[in-house]
PyMOL CGO cylinders between C-alpha atoms (Angstrom):
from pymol import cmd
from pymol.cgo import CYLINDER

trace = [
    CYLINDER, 80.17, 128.06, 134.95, 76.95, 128.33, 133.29, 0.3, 1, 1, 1, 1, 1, 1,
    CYLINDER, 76.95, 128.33, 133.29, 77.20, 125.58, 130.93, 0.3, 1, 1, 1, 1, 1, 1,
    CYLINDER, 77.20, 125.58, 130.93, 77.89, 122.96, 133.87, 0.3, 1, 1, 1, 1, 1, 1,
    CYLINDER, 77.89, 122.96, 133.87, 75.32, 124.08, 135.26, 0.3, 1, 1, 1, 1, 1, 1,
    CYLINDER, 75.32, 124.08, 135.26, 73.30, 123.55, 132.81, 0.3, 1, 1, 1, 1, 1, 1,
    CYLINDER, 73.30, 123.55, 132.81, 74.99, 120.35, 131.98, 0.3, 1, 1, 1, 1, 1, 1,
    CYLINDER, 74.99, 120.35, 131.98, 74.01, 119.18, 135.66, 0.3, 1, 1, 1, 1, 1, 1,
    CYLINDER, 74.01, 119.18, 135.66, 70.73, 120.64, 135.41, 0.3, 1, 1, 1, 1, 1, 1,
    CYLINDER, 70.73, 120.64, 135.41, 69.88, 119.14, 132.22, 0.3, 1, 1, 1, 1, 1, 1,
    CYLINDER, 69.88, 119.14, 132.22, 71.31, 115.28, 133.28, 0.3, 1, 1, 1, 1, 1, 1,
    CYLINDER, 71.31, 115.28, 133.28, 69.01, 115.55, 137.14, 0.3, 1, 1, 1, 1, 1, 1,
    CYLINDER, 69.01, 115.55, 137.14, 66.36, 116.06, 134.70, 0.3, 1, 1, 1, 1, 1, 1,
    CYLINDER, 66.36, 116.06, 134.70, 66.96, 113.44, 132.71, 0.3, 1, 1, 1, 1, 1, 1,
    CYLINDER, 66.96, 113.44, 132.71, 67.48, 110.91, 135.92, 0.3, 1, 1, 1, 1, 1, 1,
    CYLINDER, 67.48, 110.91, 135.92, 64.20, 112.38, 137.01, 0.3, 1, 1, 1, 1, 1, 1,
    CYLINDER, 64.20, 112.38, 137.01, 62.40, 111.30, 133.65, 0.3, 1, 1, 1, 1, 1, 1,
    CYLINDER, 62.40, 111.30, 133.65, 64.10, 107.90, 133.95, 0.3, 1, 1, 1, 1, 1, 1,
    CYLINDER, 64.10, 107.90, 133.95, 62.94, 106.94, 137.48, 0.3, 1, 1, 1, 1, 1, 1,
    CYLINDER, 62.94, 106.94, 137.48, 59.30, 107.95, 136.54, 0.3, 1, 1, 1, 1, 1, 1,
    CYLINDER, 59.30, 107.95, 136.54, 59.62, 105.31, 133.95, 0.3, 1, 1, 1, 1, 1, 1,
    CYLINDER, 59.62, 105.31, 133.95, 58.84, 101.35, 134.57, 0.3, 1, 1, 1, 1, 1, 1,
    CYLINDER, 58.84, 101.35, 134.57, 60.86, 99.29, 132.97, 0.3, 1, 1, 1, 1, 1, 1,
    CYLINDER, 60.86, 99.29, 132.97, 61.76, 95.24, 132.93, 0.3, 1, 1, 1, 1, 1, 1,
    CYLINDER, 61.76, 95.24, 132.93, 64.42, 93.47, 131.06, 0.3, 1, 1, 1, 1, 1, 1,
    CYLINDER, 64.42, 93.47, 131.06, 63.73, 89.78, 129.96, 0.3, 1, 1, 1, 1, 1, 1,
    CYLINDER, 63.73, 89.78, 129.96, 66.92, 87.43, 128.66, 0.3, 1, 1, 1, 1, 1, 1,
    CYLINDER, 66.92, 87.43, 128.66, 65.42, 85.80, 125.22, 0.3, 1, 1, 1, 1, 1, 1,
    CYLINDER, 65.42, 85.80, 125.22, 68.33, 83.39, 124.99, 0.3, 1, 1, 1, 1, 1, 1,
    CYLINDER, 68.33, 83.39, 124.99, 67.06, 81.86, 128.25, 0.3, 1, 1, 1, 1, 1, 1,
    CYLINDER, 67.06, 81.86, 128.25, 63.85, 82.14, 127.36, 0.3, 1, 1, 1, 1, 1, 1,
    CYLINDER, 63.85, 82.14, 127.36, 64.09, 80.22, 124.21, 0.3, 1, 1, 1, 1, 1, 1,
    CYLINDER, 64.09, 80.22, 124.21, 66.38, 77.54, 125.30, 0.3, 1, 1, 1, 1, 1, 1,
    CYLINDER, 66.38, 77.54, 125.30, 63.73, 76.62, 127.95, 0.3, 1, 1, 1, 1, 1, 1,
    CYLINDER, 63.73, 76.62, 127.95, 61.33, 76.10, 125.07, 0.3, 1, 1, 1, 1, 1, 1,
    CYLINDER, 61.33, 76.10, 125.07, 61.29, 72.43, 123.57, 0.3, 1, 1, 1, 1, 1, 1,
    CYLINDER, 61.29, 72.43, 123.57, 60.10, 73.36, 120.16, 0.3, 1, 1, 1, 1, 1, 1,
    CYLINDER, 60.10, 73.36, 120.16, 62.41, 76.01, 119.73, 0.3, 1, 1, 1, 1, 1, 1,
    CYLINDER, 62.41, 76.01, 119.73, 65.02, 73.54, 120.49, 0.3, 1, 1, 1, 1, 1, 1,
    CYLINDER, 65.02, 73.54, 120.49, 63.52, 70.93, 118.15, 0.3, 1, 1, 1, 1, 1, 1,
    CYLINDER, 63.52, 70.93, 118.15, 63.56, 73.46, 115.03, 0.3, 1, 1, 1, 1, 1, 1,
    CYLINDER, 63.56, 73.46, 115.03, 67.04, 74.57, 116.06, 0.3, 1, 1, 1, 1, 1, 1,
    CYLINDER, 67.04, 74.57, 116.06, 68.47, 70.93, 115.67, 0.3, 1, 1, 1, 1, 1, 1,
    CYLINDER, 68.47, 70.93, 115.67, 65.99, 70.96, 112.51, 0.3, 1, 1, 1, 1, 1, 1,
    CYLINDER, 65.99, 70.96, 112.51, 67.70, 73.72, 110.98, 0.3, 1, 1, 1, 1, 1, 1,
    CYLINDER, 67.70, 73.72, 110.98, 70.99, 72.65, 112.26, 0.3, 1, 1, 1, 1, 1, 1,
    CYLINDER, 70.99, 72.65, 112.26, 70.69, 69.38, 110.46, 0.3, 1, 1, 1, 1, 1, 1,
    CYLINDER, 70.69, 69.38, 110.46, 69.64, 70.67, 107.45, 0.3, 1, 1, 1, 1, 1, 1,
    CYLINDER, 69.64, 70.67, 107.45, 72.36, 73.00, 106.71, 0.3, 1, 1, 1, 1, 1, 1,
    CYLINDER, 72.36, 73.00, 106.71, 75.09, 70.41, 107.69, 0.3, 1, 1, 1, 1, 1, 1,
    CYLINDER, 75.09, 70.41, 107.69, 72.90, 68.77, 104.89, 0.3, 1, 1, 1, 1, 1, 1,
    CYLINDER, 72.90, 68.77, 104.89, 73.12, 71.12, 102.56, 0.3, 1, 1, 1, 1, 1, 1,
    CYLINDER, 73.12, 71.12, 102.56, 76.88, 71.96, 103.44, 0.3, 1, 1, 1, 1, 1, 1,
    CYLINDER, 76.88, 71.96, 103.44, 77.96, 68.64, 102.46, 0.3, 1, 1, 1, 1, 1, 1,
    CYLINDER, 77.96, 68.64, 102.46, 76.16, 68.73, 98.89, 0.3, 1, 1, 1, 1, 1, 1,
    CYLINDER, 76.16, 68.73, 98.89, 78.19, 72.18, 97.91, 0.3, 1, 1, 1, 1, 1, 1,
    CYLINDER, 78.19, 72.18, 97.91, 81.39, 71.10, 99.52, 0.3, 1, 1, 1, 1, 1, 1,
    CYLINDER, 81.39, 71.10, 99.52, 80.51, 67.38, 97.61, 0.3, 1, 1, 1, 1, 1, 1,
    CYLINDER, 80.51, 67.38, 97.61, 80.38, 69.66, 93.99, 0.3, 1, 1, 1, 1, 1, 1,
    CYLINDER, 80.38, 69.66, 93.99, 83.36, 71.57, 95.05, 0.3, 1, 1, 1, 1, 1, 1,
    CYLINDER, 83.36, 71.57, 95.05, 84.95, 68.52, 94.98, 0.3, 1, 1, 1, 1, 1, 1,
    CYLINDER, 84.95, 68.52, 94.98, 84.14, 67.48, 92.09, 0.3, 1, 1, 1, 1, 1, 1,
    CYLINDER, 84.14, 67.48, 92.09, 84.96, 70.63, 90.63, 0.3, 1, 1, 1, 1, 1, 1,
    CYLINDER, 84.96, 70.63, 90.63, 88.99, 69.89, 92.59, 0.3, 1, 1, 1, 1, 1, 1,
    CYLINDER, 88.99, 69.89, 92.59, 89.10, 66.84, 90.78, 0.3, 1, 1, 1, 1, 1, 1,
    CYLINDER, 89.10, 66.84, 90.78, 87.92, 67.77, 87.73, 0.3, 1, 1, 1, 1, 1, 1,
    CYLINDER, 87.92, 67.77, 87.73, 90.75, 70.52, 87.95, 0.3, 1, 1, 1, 1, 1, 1,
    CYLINDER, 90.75, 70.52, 87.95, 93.71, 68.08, 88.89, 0.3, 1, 1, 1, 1, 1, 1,
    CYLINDER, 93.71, 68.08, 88.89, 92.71, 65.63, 86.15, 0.3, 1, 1, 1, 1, 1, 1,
    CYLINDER, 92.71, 65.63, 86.15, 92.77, 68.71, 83.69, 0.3, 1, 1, 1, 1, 1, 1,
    CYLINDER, 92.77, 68.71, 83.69, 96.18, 69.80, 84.72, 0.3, 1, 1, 1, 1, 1, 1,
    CYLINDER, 96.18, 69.80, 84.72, 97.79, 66.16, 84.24, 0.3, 1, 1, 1, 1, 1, 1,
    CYLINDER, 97.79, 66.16, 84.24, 95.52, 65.89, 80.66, 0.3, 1, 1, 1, 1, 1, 1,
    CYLINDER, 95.52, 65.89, 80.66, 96.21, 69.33, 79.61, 0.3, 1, 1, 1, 1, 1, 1,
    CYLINDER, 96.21, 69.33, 79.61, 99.75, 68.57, 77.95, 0.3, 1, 1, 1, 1, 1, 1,
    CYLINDER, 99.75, 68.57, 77.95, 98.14, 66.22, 75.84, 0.3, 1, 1, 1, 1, 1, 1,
    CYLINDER, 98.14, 66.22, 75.84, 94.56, 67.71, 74.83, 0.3, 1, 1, 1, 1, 1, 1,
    CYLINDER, 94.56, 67.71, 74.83, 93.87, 69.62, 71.43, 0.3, 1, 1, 1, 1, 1, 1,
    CYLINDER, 93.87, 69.62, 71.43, 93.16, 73.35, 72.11, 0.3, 1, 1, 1, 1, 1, 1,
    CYLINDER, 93.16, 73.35, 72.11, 89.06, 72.55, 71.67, 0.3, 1, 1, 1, 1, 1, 1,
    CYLINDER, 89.06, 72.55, 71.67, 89.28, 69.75, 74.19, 0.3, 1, 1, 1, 1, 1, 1,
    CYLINDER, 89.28, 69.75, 74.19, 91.21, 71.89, 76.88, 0.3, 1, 1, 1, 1, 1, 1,
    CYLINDER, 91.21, 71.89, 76.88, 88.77, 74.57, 75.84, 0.3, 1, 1, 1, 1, 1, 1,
    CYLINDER, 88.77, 74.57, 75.84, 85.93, 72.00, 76.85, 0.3, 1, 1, 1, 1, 1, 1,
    CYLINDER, 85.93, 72.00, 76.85, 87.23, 70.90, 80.38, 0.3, 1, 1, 1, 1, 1, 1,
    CYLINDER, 87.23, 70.90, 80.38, 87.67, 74.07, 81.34, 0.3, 1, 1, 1, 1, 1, 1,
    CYLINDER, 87.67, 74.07, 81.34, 83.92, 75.10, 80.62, 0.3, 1, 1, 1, 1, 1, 1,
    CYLINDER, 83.92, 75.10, 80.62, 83.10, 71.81, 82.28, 0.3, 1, 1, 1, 1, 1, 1,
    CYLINDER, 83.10, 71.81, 82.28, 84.52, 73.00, 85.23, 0.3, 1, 1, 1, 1, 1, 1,
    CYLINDER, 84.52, 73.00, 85.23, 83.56, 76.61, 85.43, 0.3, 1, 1, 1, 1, 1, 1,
    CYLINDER, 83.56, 76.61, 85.43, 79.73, 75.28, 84.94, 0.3, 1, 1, 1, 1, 1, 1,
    CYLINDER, 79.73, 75.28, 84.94, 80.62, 72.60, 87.74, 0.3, 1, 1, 1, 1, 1, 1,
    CYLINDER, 80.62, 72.60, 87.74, 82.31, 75.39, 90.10, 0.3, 1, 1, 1, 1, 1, 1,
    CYLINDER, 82.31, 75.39, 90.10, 78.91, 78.07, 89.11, 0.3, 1, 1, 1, 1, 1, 1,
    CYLINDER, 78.91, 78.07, 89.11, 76.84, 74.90, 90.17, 0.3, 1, 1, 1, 1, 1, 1,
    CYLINDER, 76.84, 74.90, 90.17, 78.30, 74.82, 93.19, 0.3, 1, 1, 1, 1, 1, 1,
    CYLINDER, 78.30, 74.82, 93.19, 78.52, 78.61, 94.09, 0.3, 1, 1, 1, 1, 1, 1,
    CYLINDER, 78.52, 78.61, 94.09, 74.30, 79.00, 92.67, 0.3, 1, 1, 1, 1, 1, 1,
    CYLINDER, 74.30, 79.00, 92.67, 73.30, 75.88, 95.24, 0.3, 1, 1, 1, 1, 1, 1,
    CYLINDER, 73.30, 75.88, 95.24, 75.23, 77.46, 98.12, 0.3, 1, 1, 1, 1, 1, 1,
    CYLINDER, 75.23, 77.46, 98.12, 72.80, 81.04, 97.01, 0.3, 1, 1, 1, 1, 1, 1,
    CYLINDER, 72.80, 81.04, 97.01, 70.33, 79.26, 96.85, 0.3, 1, 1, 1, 1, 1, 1,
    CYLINDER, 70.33, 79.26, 96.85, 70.44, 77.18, 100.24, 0.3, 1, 1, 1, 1, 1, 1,
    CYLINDER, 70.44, 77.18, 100.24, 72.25, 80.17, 102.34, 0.3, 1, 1, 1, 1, 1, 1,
    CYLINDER, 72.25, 80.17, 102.34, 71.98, 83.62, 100.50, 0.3, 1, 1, 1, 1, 1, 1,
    CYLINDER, 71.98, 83.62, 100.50, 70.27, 86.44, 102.02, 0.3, 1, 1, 1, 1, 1, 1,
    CYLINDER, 70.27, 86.44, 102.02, 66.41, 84.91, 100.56, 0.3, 1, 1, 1, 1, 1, 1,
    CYLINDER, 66.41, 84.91, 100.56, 68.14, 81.32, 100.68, 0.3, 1, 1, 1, 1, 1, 1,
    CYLINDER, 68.14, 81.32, 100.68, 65.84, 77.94, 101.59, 0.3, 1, 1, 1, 1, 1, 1,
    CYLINDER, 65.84, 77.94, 101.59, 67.48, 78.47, 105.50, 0.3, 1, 1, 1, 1, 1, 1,
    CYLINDER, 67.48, 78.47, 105.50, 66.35, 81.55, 106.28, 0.3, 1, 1, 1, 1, 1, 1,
    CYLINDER, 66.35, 81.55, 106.28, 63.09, 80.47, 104.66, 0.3, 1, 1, 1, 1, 1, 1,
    CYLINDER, 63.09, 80.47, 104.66, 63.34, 77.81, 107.32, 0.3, 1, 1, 1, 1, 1, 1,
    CYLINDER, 63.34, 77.81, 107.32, 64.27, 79.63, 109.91, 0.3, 1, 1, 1, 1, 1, 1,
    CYLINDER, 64.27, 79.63, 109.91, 61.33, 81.91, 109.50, 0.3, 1, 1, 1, 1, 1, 1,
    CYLINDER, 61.33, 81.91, 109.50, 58.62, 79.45, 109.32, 0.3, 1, 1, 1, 1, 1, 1,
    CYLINDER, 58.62, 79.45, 109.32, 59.97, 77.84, 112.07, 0.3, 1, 1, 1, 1, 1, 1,
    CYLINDER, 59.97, 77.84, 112.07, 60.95, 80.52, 114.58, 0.3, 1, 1, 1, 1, 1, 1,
    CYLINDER, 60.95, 80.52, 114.58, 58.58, 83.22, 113.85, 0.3, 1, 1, 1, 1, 1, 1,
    CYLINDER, 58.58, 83.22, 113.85, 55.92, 81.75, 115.26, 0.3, 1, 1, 1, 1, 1, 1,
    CYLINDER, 55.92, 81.75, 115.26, 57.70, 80.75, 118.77, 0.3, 1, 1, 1, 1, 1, 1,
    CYLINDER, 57.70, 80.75, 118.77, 59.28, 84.48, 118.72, 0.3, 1, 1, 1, 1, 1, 1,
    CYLINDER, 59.28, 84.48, 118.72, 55.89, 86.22, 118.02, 0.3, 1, 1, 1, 1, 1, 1,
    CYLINDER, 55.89, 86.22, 118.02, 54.11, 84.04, 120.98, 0.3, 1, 1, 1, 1, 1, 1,
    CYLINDER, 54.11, 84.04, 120.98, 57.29, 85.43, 123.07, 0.3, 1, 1, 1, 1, 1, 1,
    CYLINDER, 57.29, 85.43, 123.07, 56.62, 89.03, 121.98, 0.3, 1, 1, 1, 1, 1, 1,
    CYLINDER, 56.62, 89.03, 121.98, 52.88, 88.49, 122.98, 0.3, 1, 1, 1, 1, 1, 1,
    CYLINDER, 52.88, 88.49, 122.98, 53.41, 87.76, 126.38, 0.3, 1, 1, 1, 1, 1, 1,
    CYLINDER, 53.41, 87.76, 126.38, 55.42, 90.05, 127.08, 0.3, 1, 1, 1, 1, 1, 1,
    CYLINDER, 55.42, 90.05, 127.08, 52.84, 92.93, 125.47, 0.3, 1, 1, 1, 1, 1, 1,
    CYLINDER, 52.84, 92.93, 125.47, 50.58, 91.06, 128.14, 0.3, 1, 1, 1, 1, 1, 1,
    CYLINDER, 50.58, 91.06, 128.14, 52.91, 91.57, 130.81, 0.3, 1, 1, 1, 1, 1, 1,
    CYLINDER, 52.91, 91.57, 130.81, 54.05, 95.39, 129.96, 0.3, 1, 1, 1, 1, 1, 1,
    CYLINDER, 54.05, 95.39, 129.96, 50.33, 96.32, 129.51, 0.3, 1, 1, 1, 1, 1, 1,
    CYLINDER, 50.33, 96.32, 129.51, 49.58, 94.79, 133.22, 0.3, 1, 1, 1, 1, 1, 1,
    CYLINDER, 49.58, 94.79, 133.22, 52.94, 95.81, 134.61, 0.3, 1, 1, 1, 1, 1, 1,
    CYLINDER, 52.94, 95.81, 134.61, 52.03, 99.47, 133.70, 0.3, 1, 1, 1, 1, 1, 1,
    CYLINDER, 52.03, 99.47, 133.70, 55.83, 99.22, 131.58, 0.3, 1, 1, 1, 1, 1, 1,
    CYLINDER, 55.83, 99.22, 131.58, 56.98, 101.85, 129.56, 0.3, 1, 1, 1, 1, 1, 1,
    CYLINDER, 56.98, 101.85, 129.56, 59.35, 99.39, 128.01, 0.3, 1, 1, 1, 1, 1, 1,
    CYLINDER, 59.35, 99.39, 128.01, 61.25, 95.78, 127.88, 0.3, 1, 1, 1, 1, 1, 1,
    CYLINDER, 61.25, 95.78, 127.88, 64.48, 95.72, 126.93, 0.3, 1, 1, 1, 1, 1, 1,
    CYLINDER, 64.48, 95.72, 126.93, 66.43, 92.78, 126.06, 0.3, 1, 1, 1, 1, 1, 1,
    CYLINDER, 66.43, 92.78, 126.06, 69.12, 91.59, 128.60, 0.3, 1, 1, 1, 1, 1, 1,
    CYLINDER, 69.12, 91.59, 128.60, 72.04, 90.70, 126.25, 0.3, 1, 1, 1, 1, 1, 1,
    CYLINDER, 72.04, 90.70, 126.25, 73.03, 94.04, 125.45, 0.3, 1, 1, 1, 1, 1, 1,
    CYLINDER, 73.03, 94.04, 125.45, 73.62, 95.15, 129.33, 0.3, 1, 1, 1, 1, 1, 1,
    CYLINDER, 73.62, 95.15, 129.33, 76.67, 94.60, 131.26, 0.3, 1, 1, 1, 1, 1, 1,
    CYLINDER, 76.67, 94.60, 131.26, 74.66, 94.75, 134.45, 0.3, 1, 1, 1, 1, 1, 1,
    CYLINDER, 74.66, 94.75, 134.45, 70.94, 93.79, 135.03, 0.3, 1, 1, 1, 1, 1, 1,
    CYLINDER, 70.94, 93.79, 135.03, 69.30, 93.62, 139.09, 0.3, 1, 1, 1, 1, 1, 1,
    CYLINDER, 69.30, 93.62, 139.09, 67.36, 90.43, 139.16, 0.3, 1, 1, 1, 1, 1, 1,
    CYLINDER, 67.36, 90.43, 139.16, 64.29, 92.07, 140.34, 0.3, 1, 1, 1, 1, 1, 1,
    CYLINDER, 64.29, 92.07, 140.34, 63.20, 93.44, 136.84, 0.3, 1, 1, 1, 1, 1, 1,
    CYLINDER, 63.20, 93.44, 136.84, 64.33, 90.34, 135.10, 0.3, 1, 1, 1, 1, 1, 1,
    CYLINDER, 64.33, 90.34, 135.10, 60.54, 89.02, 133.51, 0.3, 1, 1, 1, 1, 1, 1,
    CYLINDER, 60.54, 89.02, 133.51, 61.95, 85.67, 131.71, 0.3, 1, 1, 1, 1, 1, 1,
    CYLINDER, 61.95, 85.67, 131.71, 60.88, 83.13, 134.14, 0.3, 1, 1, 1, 1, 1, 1,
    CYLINDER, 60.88, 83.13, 134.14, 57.32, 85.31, 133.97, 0.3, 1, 1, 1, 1, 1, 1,
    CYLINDER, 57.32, 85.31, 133.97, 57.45, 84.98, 130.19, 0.3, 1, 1, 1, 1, 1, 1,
    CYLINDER, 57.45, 84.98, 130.19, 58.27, 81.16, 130.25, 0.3, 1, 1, 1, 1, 1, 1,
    CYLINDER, 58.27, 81.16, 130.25, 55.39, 80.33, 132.91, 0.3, 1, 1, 1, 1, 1, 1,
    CYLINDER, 55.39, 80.33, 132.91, 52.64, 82.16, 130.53, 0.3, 1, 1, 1, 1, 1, 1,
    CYLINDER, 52.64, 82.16, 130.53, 54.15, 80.17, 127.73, 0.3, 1, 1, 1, 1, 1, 1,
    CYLINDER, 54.15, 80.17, 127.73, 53.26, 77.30, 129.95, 0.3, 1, 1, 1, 1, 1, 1,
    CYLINDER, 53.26, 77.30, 129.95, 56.46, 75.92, 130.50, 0.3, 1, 1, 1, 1, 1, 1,
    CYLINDER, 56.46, 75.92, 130.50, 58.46, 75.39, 133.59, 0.3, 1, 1, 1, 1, 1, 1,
    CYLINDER, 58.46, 75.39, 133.59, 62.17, 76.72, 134.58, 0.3, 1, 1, 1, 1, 1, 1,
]
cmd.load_cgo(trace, "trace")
């Protein structure tokens, strides 16, 4: 008996603390799909990677062909010429696999990209809404993707895209 009380003692408390705190959600999705030069780097980076995409899959072809024309040469090649294709290849296939690093990996040219392109858009986002908590009196923003319900009224991304200066 004690411990529900408790339990139900503890969790009023804890409602208590929640509706003495100011709060607003904002939807960043919709917020950056309503901004033009987000959109513009998007389809940048988007067009770049199919770019890139095609060079690797263009040396992975190479490296197909290369293996086909080995297996219908290999009958007739001395053991140092077999022993040659097949480093030809390997190189050709560690080509391939050190572009794709390079272009993709974790430090890759994209995210490079990605950074100097949507960092800037993100941080003017984050700005506004530090403008809009500190006048709001808002303990915190939270994003809206993450909830399975939000009520309109403390939804801030039209706010945010208005002080961006652009329209819904």
């Amino acid at each position: 008996m004690k411990k529900t009380g408790l339990i139900l003692i503890g969790l009023l408390g804890f409602q208590l603390t929640l509706l003495s705190q100011k709060f607003a959600f904002v939807d960043t999705d919709y917020v950056l799909k309503n901004i033009p030069s987000y959109e513009a780097a998007q389809g940048q980076l988007n067009q770049l990677s199919k770019q890139w995409q095609q060079e690797i899959e263009s040396i992975y072809q190479e490296v197909a062909d290369l293996y086909k024309q080995f297996q219908e040469e290999s009958v007739f090649l001395s053991g140092e010429m077999r022993t040659k294709k097949e480093n030809a290849i390997i190189e050709k296939e560690k080509q391939a696999k050190m572009l794709q690093q390079k272009y993709f990996g974790q430090d890759g040219d994209l995210t490079k990209r990605q950074e100097a392109l949507i960092q800037p858009i993100q941080e003017q986002i984050t700005a506004v809404l530090r403008e809009i908590a500190r006048e709001e009196q808002l303990n915190a923003i939270f994003d809206k993707s993450g909830l399975l319900y939000l009520d309109p009224k403390f939804d801030k991304s039209n706010q945010v895209l208005e002080r961006l200066g652009f329209k819904k």
